[in-house]
TIMARKOL-998189 format. One record per residue (C-alpha): residue in three letters; x, y, z. Coordinates in steps of 0.001 Angstrom, whole numbers. Layout:
BEGIN
- ALA,X,Y,Z
...
This chain:
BEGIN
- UNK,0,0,0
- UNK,746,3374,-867
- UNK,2825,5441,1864
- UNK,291,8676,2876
- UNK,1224,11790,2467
- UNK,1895,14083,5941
- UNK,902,16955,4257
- UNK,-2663,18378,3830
- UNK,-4535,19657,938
- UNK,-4735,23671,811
- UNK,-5684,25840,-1504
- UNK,-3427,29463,-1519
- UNK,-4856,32221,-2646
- UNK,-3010,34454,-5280
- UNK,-3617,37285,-2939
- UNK,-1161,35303,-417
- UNK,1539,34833,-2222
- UNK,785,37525,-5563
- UNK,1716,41105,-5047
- UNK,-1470,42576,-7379
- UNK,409,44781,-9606
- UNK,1692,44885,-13039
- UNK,4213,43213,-14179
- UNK,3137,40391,-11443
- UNK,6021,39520,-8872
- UNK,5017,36949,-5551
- UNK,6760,34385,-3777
- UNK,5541,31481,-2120
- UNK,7527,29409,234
- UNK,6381,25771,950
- UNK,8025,25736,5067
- UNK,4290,26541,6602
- UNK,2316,23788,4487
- UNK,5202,20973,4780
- UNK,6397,21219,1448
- UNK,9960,20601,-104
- UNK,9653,24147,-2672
- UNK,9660,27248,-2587
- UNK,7659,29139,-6155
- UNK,8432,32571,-7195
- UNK,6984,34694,-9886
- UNK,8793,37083,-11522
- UNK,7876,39604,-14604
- UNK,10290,42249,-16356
- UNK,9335,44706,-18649
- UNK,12397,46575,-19262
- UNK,14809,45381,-21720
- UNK,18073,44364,-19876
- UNK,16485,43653,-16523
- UNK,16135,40852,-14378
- UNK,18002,39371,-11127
- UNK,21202,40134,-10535
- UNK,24007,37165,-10579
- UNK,23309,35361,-7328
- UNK,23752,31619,-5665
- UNK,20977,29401,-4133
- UNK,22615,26394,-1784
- UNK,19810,24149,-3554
- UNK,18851,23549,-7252
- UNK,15979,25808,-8856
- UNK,13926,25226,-12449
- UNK,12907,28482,-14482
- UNK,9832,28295,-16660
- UNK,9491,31400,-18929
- UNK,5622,32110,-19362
- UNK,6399,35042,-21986
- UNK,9118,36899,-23312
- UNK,13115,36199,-24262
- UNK,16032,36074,-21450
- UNK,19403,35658,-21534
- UNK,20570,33491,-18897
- UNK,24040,33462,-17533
- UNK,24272,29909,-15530
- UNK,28079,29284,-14582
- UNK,30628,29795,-17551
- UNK,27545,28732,-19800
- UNK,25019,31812,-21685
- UNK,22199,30885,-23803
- UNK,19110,32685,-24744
- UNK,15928,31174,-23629
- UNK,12219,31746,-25161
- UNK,8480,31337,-24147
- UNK,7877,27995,-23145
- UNK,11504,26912,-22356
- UNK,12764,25132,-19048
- UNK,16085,26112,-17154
- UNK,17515,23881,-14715
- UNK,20412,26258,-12267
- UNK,22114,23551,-10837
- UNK,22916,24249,-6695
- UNK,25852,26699,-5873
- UNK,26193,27832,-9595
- UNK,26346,31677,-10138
- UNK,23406,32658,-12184
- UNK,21343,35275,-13488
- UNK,18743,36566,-16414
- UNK,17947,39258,-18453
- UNK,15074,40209,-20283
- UNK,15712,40452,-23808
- UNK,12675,41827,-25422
- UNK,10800,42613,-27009
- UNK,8342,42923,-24456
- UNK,7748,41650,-20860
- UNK,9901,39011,-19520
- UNK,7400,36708,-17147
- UNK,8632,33484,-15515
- UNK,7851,31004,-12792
- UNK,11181,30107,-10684
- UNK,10642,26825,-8492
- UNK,13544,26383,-5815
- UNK,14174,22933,-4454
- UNK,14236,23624,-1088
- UNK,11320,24647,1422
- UNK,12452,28531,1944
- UNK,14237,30922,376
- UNK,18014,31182,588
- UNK,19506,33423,-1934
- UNK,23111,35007,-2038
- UNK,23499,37827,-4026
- UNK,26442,38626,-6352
- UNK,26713,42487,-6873
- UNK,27913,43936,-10017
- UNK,28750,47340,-10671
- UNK,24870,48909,-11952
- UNK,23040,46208,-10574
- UNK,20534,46278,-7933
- UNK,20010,43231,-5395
- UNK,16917,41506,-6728
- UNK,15405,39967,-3585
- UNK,14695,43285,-2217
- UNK,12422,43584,-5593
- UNK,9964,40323,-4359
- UNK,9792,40958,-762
């Protein structure tokens, strides 16, 4: 027989985890409902923006709703388009950049049950998890 599940069925509101605004930004973090993920959402609209190069101690999947990015992963750029799936393997620098035209909107799921982020500074750049919270 099956093994049950410890965790309980909830539904979350996108007024808990959605900031209402546009472009759409929200984070949810699976720690209070016993879940192994944390699920951010994050839209651009300005050509050349998006987060900063930063480090997560656990692996994280992009999955770009709309729009074009560039993503830096490690030594490695490629350019990735509506519909496309980005794996950022754990402790490997990486960032993304809207490149237009139009609004960059993705859905970032991090393998862990909170948010740990370390940001990587550049010269220009803002910290981007000042931008969610």
């Amino acid at each position: 027989m099956p093994k049950k599940s410890k965790i309980e069925p909830v539904l979350v509101p996108e007024e808990k985890w959605l900031k209402i605004q546009d472009p759409p930004k929200g984070i949810f973090e699976g720690h209070p409902y016993g879940v192994n993920c944390v699920v951010i959402r994050y839209s651009v609209d300005g050509i050349g923006e998006g987060p900063n190069l930063h480090v997560h101690p656990y692996d994280e999947v992009f999955y770009l709703i709309e729009g074009r990015a560039e993503f830096t992963v490690g030594d490695k750029k490629f350019v990735a388009e509506k519909g496309a799936m980005v794996i950022g393997p754990a402790n490997i620098p990486h960032s993304y950049k809207n490149l237009g035209p139009g609004r960059l909107d993705s859905i970032d799921v991090h393998l862990n049950s909170e948010w740990i982020q370390y940001d990587l500074p550049r010269d220009g750049e803002k910290l981007s998890s000042k931008e969610l919270s």
